[in-house]
C-alpha positions in Angstrom: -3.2 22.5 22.3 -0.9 22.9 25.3 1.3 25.9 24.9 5.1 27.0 26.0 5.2 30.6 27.5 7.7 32.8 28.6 7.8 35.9 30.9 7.1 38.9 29.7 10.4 41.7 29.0 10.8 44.5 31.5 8.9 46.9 30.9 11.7 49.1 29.3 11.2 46.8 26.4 7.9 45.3 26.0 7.7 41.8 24.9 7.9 39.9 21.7 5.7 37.1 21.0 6.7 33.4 19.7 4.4 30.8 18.6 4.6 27.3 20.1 3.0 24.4 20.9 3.5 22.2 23.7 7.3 20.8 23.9 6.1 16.9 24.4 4.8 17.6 20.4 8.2 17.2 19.3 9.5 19.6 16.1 7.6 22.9 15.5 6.7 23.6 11.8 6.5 27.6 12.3 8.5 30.3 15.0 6.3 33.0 14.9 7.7 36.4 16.1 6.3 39.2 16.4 5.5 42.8 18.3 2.8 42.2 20.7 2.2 45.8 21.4 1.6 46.6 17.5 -0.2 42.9 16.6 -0.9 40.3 19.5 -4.8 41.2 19.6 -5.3 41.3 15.8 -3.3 40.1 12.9 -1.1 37.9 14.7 -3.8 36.6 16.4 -5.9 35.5 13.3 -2.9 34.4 11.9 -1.7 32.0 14.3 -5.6 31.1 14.1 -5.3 29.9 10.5 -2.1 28.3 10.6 -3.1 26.1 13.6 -6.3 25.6 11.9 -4.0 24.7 8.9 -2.2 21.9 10.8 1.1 24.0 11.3 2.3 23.4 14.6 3.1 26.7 15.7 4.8 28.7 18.3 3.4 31.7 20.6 4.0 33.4 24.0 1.7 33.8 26.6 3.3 36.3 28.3 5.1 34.2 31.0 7.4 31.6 31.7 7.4 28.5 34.2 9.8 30.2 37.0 13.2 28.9 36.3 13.2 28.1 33.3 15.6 30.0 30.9 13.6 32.1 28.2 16.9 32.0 26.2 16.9 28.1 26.2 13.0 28.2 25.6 13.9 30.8 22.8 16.6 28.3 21.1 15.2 25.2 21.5 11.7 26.6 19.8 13.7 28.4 17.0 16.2 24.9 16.2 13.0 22.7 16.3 11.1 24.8 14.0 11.3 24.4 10.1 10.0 27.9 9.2 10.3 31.4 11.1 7.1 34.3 10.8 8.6 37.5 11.1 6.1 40.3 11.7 7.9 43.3 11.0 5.7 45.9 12.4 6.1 49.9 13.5 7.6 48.9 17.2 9.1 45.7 16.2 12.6 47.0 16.4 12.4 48.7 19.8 11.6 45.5 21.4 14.8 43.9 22.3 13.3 40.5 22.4 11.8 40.6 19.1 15.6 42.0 17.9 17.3 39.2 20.0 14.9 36.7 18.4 15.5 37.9 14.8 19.6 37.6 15.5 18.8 34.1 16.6 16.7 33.1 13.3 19.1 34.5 11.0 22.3 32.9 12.6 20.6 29.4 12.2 20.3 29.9 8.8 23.8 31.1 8.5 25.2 29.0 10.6 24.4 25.5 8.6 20.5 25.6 8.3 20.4 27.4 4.8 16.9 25.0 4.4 15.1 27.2 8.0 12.7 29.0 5.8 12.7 32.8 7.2 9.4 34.8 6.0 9.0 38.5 7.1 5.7 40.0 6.8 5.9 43.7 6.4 2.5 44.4 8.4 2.4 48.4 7.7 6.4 49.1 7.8 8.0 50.1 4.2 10.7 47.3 3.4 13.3 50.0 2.5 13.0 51.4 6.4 13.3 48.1 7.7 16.4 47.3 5.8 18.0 50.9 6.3 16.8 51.5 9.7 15.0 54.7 9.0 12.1 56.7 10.0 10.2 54.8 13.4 13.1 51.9 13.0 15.8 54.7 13.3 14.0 55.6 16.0 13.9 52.5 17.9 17.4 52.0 17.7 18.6 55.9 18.8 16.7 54.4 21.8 18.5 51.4 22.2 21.7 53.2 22.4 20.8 56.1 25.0 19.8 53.1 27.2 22.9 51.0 27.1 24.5 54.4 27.3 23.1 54.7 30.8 23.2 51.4 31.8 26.5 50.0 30.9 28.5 53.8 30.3 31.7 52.7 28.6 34.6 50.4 28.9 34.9 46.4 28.4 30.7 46.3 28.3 29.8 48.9 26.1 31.7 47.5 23.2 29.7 44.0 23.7 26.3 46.1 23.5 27.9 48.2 20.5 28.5 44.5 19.1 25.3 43.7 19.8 23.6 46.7 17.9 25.2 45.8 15.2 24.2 42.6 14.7 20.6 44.1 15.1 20.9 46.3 12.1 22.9 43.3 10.1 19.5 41.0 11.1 16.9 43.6 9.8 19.0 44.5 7.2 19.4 40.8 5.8 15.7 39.7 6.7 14.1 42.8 4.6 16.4 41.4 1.8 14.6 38.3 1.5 11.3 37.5 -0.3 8.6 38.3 2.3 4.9 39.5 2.4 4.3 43.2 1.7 1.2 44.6 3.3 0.4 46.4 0.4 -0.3 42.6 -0.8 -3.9 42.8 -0.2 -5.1 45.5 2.1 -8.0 42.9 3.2 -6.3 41.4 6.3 -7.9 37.9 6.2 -7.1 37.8 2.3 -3.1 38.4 3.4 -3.6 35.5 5.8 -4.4 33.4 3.7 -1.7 34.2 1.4 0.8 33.7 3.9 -0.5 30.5 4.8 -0.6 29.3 1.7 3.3 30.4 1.3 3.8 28.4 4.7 2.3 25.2 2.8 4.3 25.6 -0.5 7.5 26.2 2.0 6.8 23.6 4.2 5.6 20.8 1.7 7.1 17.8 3.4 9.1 15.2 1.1 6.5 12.7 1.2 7.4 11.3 -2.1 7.1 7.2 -2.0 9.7 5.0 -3.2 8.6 3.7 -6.6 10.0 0.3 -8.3 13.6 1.0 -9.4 12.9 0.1 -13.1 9.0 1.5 -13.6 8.7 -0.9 -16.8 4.5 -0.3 -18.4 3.9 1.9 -15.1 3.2 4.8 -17.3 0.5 3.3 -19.5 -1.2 1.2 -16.4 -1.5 4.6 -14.4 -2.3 6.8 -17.4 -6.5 6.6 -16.9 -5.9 7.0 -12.8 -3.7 9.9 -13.3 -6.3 11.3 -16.0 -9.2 10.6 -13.1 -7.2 12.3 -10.4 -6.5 15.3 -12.9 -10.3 15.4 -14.1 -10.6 18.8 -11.5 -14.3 17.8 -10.5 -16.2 18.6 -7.4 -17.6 14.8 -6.4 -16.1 13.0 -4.4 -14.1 10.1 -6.5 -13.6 6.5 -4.7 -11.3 3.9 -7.5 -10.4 0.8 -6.1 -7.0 -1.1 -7.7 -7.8 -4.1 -8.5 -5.4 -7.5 -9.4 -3.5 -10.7 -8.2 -1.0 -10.6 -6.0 2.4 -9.3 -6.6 0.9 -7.7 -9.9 1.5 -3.9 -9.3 -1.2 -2.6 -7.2 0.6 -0.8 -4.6 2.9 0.4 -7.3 0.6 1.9 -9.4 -1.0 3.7 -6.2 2.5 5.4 -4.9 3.1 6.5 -8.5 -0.3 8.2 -9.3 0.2 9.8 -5.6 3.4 11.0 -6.1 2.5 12.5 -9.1 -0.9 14.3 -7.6 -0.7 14.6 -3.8 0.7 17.9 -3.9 -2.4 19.5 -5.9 -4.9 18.9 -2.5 -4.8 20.4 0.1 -4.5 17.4 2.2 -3.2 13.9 1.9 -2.0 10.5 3.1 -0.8 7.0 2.0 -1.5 4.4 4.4 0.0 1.3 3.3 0.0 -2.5 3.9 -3.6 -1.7 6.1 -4.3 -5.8 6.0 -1.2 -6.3 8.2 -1.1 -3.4 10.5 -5.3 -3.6 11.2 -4.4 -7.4 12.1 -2.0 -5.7 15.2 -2.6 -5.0 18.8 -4.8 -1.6 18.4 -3.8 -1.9 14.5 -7.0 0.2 13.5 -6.7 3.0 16.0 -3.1 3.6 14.8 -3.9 3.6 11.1 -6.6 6.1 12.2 -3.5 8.3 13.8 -1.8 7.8 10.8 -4.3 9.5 8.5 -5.2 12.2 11.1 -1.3 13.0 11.5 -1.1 13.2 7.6 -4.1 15.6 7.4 -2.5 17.9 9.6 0.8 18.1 9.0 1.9 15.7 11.8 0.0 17.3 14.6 -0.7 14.8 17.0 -4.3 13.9 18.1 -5.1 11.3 21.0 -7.6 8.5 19.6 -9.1 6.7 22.4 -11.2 4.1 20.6 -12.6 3.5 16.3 -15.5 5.6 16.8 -13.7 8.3 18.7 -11.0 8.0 15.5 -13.5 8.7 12.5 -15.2 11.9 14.2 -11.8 13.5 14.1 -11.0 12.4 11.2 -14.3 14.2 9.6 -13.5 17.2 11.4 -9.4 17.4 10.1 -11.0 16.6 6.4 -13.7 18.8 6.8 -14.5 20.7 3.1 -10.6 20.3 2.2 -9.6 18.8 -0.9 -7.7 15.3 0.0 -6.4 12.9 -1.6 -6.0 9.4 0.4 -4.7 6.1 -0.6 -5.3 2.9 1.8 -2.7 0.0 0.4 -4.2 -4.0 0.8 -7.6 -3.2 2.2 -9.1 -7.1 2.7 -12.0 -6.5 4.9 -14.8 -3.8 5.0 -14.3 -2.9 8.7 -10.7 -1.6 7.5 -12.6 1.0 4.8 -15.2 2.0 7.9 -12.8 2.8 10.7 -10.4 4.6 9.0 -12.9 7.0 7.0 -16.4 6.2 7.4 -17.1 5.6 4.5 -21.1 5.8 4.7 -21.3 9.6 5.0 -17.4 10.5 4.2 -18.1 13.2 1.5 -15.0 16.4 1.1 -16.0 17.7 -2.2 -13.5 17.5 -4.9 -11.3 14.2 -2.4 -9.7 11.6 -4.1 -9.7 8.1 -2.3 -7.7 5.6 -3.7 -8.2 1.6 -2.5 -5.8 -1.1 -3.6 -6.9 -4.4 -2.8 -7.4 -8.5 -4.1 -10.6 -8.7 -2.7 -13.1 -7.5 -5.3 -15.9 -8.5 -3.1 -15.7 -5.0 -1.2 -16.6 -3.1 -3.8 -20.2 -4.6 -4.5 -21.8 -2.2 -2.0 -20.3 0.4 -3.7 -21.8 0.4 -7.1 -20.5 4.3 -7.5 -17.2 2.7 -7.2 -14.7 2.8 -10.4 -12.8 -0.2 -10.3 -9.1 -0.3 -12.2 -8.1 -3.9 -13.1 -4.3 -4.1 -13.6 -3.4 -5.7 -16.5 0.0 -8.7 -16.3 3.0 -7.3 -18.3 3.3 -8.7 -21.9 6.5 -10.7 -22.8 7.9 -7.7 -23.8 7.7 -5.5 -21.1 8.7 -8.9 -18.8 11.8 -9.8 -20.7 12.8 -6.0 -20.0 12.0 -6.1 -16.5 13.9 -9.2 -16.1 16.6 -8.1 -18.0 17.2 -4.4 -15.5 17.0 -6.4 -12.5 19.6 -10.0 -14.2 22.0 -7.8 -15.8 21.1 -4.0 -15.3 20.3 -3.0 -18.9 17.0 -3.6 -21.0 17.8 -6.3 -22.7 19.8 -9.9 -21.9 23.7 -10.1 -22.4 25.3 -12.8 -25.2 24.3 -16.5 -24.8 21.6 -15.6 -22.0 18.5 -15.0 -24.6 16.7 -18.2 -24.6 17.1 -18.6 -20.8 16.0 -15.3 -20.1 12.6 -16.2 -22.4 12.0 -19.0 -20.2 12.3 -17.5 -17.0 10.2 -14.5 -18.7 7.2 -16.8 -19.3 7.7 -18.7 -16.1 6.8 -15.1 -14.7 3.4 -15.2 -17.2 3.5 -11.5 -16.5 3.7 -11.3 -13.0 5.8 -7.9 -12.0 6.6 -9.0 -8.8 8.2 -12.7 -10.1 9.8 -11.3 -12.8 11.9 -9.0 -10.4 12.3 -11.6 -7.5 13.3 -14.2 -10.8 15.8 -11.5 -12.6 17.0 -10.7 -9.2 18.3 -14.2 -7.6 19.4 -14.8 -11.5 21.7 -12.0 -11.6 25.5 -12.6 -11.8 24.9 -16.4 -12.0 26.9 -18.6 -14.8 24.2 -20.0 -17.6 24.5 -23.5 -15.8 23.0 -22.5 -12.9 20.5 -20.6 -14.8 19.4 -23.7 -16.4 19.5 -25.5 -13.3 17.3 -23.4 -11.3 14.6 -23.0 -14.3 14.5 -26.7 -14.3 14.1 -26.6 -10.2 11.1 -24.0 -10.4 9.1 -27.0 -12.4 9.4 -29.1 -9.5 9.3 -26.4 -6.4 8.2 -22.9 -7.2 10.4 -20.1 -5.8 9.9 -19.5 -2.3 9.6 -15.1 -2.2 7.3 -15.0 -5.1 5.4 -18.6 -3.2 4.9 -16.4 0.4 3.3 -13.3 -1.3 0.7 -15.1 -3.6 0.0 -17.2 -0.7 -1.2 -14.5 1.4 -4.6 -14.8 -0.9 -4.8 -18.4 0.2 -4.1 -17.3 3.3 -7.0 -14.7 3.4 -9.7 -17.5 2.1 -12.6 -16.9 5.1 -12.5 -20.8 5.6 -11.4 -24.3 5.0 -14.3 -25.0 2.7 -12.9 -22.4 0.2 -9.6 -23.3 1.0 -10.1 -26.9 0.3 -12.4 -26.1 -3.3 -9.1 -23.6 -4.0 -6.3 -26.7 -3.9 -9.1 -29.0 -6.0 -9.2 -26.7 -8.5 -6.1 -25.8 -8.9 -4.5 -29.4 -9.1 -7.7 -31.0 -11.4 -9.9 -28.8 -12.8 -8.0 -25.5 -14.2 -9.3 -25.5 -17.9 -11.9 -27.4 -17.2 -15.7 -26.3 -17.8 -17.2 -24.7 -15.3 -20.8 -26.5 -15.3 -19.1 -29.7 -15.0 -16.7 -28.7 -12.3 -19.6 -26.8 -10.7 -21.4 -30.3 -10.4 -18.6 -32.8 -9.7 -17.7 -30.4 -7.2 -21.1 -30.4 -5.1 -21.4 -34.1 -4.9 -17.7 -33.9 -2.6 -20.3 -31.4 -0.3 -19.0 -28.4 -1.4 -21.1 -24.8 -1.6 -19.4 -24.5 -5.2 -21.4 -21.5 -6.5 -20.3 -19.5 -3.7 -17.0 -21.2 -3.3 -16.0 -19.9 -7.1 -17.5 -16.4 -6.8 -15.1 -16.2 -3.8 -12.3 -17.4 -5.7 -13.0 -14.9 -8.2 -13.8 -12.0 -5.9 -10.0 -12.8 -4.7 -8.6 -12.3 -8.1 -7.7 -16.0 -7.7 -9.9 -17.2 -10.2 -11.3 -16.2 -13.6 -13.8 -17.3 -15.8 -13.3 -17.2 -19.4 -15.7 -18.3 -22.2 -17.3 -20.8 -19.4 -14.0 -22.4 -18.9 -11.9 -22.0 -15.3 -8.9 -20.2 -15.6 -5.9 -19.8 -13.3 -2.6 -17.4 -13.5 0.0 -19.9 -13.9 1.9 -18.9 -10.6 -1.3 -18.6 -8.6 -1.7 -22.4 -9.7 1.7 -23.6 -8.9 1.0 -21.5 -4.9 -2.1 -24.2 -4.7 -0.1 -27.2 -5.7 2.7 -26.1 -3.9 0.8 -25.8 -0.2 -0.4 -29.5 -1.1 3.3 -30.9 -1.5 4.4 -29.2 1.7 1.6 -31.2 3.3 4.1 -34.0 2.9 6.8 -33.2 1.2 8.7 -36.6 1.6 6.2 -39.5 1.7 4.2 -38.9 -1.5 1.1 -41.1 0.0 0.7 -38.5 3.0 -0.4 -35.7 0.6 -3.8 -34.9 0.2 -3.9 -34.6 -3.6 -1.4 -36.0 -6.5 -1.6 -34.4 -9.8 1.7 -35.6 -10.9 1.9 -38.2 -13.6 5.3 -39.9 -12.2 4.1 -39.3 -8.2 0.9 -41.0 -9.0 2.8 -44.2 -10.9 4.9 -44.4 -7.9 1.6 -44.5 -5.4 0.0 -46.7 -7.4 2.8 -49.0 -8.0 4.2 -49.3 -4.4 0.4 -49.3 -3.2 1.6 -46.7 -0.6 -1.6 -44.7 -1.1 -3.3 -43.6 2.2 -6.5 -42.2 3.4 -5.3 -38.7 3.2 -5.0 -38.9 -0.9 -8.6 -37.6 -1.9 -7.4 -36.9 -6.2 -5.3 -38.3 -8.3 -4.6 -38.0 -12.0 -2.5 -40.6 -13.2 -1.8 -39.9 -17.3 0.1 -41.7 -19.2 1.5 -42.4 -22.6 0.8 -45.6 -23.2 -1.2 -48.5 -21.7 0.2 -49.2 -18.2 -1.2 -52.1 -16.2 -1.5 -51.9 -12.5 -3.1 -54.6 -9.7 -6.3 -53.9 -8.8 -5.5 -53.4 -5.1 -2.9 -50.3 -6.2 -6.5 -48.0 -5.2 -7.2 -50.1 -1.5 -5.7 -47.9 0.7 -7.1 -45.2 -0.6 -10.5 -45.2 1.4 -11.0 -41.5 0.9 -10.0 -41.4 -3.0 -13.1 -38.6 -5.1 -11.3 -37.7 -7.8 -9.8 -39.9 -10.3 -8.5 -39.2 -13.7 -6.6 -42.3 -15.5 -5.1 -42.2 -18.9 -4.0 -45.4 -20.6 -3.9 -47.9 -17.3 -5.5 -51.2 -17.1 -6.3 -52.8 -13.6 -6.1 -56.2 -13.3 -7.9 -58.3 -10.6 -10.9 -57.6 -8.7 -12.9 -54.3 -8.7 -14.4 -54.9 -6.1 -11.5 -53.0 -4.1 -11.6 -49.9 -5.9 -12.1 -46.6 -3.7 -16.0 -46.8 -2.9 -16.1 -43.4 -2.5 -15.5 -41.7 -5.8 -17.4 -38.6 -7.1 -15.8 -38.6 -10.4 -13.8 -41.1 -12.8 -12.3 -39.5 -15.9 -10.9 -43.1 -17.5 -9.6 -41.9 -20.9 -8.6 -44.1 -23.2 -10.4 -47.0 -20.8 -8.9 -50.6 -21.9 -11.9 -52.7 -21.5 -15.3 -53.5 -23.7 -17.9 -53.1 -20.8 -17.5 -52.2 -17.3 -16.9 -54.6 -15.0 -20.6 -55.1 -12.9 -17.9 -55.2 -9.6 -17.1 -51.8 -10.5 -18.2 -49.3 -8.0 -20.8 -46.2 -9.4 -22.9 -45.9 -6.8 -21.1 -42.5 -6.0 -20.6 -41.3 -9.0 -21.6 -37.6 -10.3 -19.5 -37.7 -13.3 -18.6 -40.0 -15.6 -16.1 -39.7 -18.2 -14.6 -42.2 -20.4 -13.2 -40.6 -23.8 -11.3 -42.7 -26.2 -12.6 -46.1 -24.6 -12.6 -49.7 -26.1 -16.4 -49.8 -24.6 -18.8 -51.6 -26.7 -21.6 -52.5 -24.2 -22.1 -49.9 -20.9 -22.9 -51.3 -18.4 -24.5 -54.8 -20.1 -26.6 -52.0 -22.5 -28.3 -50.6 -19.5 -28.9 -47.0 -20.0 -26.8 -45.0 -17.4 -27.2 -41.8 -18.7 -29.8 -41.1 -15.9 -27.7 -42.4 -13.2 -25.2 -39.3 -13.5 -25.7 -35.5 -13.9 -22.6 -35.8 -16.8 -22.1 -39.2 -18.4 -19.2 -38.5 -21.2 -18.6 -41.7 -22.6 -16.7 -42.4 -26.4 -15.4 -45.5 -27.8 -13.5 -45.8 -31.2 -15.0 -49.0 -31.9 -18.5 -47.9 -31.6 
């Protein structure tokens, strides 16, 4: 640490000692002043030890000042900038003019409009009572003072400024032995009365790190109860919980609410949010590394040159303390490594906290405990909605059965529900109806860009490209048959899914694919923006009314590889709707009958889903050399295939007819 000094007092009037560190630091967190005769070797000494060691930023004399300099500017400056003032009241304090001048200039900030500078005197082997009163070796000190501005000024004009002077002396002891200080008689152990006072400096100094929390905390208390609980539990292991959950679900709220609620039981501790976009930055790691190390000591500044550099101070400012440390949207393992090395990281009794979407990181971490967050149910949604639409829990008159639509638009998601209630709020009930019809068509744009950021993260076009299939064909579907269809269009589907999943994008319930509604609509919506005007130039079409238009105009391109084309009733199209789409895999028709030849159907296709399929046998022009799956519920077949058994030909054959 590079320290301010100041020259010592004539020798009349030995010096005082104040604590600093280096001016380029910025604010101080402790003035420490003090008699060096009585205390500079010793207790002050070890004290200023243990607060530095502490992570208080703290300021001291050496005895001398750069020449020129003004030691009452270095005194002021160093007294404003701290937040707390040591005063060491020992035996000699009060015939040092310095220390007196000091004292005057502590006490006058505070009075002066500073009421929150924290002033703690230390009584180191003084009574209180003399101190205040100015008796015994204080009486002393100051029948002293006044024989030697006797001698030096005599009277006139100047002695009544010293006489003014002395008495703001006695006014500053008097008022700094009136406030709550440390007693020597505390513990006669001098290490033990260290401590203590360092501990006071930490409960005075206790920074308002509190983190701003949602404005309307709706089911926060129930989804943070078991993290609070695990925080609470008072064991000496170190515990690692990673937050787990979909985008815009509540992880990073949950996180600031269980660390407001705890951080000030450790010793230590540190929030680092939004850790996927700042790593991402010029030097990104390095500075969330400075973050951390900063937190740990109280805002001290340490130099990081480089990662490695970063997480060997970062063990030694942990050391044996108790910490608790949160890292907000952790998407990569290099991100957990850096900032804490997490291999050998072990402060007994340390909470670390991980909120992330990417459950992947956690498997080499089987020690782990994982916290899923669950979605709101409609009741807490409809109340969420209804704080942030019309500022009370529940909708106004005539806004019910809107408000219940939007609600389960949300399905649960925090984070839509509160964009949705928000952009709602004010609006008349036509344009409330108008927008929840728009959302159908064209999901909402704030609640689109967050979601998307888990698209965003997919490692590569492969997964991306197995994401926007699913989610436009195959959500509900089984997973086997997905699994397969899925391969044959050369995709590493095994892995692809566990992916999916492992990004909280995916789930996986009694064998069949499921997909939060919202996370759905992101998938189709990045495929629409792919061409949001010409319908043809889009890679997938999972509308029924975009398909009829496709197929109808025969304005299908090479870019369309799926299409589900359901309808209500037979429709018949030409068979060249299909020809120029050369690049066509997944096909599912409902009720549509192709007349003409066959033999200009997509080539190409993995799987045909024909429900409801019009004809009696398939045409021998029809093209199955392709195929993985076929499906043909519901069909008018009565010979497949002129009776030749295709059942070996694909993995899943699926074929029905009612006249059978």
């Amino acid at each position: 640490m590079t320290t301010t000094t100041r020259r010592k007092e004539p020798a009349a009037s030995s010096s005082s000692s104040s604590s600093f560190a280096s001016r380029s630091s910025g604010c101080y967190h402790v003035f420490l002043t003090f008699r060096g005769k009585d205390t500079r070797l010793n207790f002050v000494d070890h004290l200023y030890t243990a607060l530095t060691k502490a992570g208080f930023r703290t300021f001291r004399d050496d005895d001398e000042i750069q020449s020129g300099e003004s030691i009452k500017v270095e005194l002021g400056r160093a007294i404003k900038e701290s937040r707390l003032s040591i005063v060491v009241l020992s035996k000699n304090y009060a015939s040092s003019s310095w220390c007196l001048d000091e004292l005057a200039m502590i006490l006058g900030k505070r009075r002066r409009g500073d009421p929150a500078h924290v002033v703690l005197p230390v009584f180191y082997r003084v009574d209180p009572s003399d101190v205040r009163k100015q008796k015994g070796v204080y009486a002393e000190a100051f029948a002293r003072h006044e024989e030697r501005f006797k001698f030096e000024v005599g009277e006139g004009e100047a002695a009544k400024e010293w006489k003014e002077k002395l008495k703001g002396w006695r006014k500053a002891l008097e008022e700094v032995a009136g406030l709550a200080g440390m007693p020597d008689g505390v513990d006669r152990y001098e290490s033990k009365l260290i401590q203590k006072i360092v501990k006071v400096v930490e409960d005075k100094l206790s920074r308002p790190r509190v983190l701003n929390v949602a404005t309307y905390p709706i089911g926060l208390d129930s989804r943070a109860k078991s993290i609070n609980l695990w925080l609470q539990d008072g064991g000496v292991d170190v515990g690692i919980i990673a937050i787990c959950g979909m985008g815009g679900i509540g992880k990073t709220t949950i996180a600031k609410f269980v660390y407001n609620s705890n951080f000030s039981k450790f010793e230590g501790s540190s929030f680092l949010a939004n850790i996927r976009e700042i790593s991402g930055q010029q030097n990104g790691l390095i500075r969330l590394q400075s973050q951390l190390l900063s937190d740990i000591l109280r805002g001290r500044e340490e130099e990081i040159r480089h990662v490695d550099e970063g997480i060997l101070k970062i063990k030694e400012a942990i050391g044996f303390k108790r910490v608790l440390i949160v890292l907000d949207d952790v998407d990569k393992q290099e991100q957990l490594d850096v900032v804490l090395g997490m291999k050998d990281w072990h402060s007994p009794g340390s909470k670390l906290i991980i909120t992330t979407r990417h459950e992947d990181l956690l498997r080499a971490h089987e020690c782990w405990k994982v916290h899923r967050v669950e979605e709101l149910n409609h009741d807490e949604s409809l109340q969420l909605f209804s704080w942030h639409a019309f500022g009370q829990s529940h909708p106004i008159d005539g806004y019910l059965i809107d408000s219940k639509r939007a609600v389960d638009y949300c399905s649960g998601l925090p984070l839509a529900v509160k964009i949705l209630g928000s952009s709602l709020s004010g609006r008349s009930l036509d344009v409330w109806k108008s927008q929840l019809q728009k959302l159908k068509a064209i999901p909402d744009n704030k609640i689109l860009e967050k979601l998307k950021l888990s698209y965003d993260s997919l490692q590569d076009d492969h997964d991306k490209d197995l994401f926007l299939d699913i989610a436009c064909f195959f959500v509900g579907g089984d997973k086997d048959t997905t699994t397969t269809i899925l391969e044959g269009c050369n995709y590493f589907t095994v892995v692809g899914i566990q992916n999916l999943i492992d990004r909280n994008m995916l789930t996986i319930e009694g064998n069949k694919l499921v997909m939060h509604q919202l996370i759905q609509e992101m998938g189709r919506e990045i495929v629409r923006q792919e061409s949001p005007k010409e319908l043809g130039g889009r890679s997938r079409l999972w509308n029924h009314k975009d398909s009829f238009s496709v197929l109808k105009g025969k304005i299908g391109t090479g870019k369309i590889r799926g299409l589900v084309l359901d309808m209500c009733s037979n429709v018949p199209l030409e068979g060249d709707a299909f020809s120029g789409m050369s690049n066509l895999q997944l096909l599912q028709i409902s009720h549509a009958e192709l007349f003409g030849n066959y033999e200009i159907f997509p080539k190409g296709l993995k799987w045909l889903h024909w429900s409801h399929f019009p004809l009696e046998r398939i045409h021998k022009d029809f093209p199955l050399d392709m195929l993985v799956a076929l499906e043909m519920p519901y069909s008018c077949l009565k010979k497949v295939l002129n009776g030749t058994k295709v059942c070996f030909l694909f993995p899943f054959l699926f074929i029905s007819s009612i006249n059978l």
